[in-house]
N, C-alpha and C positions, 0 to 999 in steps of 0.2 A: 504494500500500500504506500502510495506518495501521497504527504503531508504537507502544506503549502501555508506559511501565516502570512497577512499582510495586514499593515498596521494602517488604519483609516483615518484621519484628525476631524471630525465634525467641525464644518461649518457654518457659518451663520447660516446661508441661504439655504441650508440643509433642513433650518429647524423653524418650527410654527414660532407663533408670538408669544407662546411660554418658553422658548428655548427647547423643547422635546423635537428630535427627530420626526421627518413626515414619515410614516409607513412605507411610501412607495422608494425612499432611498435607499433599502435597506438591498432593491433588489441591482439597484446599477451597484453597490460594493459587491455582490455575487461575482459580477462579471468583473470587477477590479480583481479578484480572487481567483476567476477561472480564467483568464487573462493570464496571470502571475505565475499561475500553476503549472501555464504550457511553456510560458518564458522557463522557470528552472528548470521543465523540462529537454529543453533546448530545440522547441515548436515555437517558429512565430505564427499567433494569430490570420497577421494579412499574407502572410507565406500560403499557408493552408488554405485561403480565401480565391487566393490569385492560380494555385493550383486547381480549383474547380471545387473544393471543401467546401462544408456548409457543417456548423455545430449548435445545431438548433436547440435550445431549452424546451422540452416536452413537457415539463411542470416541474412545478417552482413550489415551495413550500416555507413558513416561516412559525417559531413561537415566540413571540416577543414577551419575555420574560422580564423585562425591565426598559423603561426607556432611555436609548441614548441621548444626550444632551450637549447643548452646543460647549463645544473646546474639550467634552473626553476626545479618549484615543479608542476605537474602537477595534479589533483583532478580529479578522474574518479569517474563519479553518477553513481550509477546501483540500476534501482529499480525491482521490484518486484511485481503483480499485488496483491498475496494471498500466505501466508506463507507456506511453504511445510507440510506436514502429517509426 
C-alpha cells in the first residue's frame, strides 16, 4: 500500500463568515492529494492526460468529524492499494 500526506493551510476564501470551512473544499484537497500521490509516484497527472488517460472519481465520500477553520493546517491521507505500471 502507498501512503501519501499532504499538508493543506486553510484559507480565508476557503471558509464561510464564521471562519469554518465550506463543505465542498474538502473535495478539491482530494484531488491536491490524489495529485501528490501520483507525483511521488513518479506519474504526472497531465503526462497521463496527454497520453489519452482519463482518472475519473466514480464516488467520492466524506465524514466530517470536526470543522476545519481558517489558518489550521489540515493533512489529507491518500492511499493507494498497488503502485501504478
Amino acid at each position: 500500500m502507498i501512503v501519501s500526506r499532504t499538508q493543506i493551510h486553510v484559507r480565508y476564501a476557503e471558509t464561510d463568515m464564521m471562519g469554518v470551512v465550506y463543505h465542498a473544499n474538502y473535495l478539491a484537497w482530494f484531488e491536491v492529494g490524489r495529485t501528490q500521490l501520483l507525483r511521488e509516484c513518479g506519474v504526472v497527472y497531465r503526462d497521463l492526460e496527454t497520453q489519452g488517460y482519463r482518472l475519473p472519481v466514480v464516488e467520492v465520500g466524506a465524514k466530517y468529524v470536526r470543522p476545519a477553520l481558517y489558518d489550521d493546517t489540515v493533512t489529507v491521507v491518500t492511499t493507494l492499494a498497488e503502485k501504478p505500471l
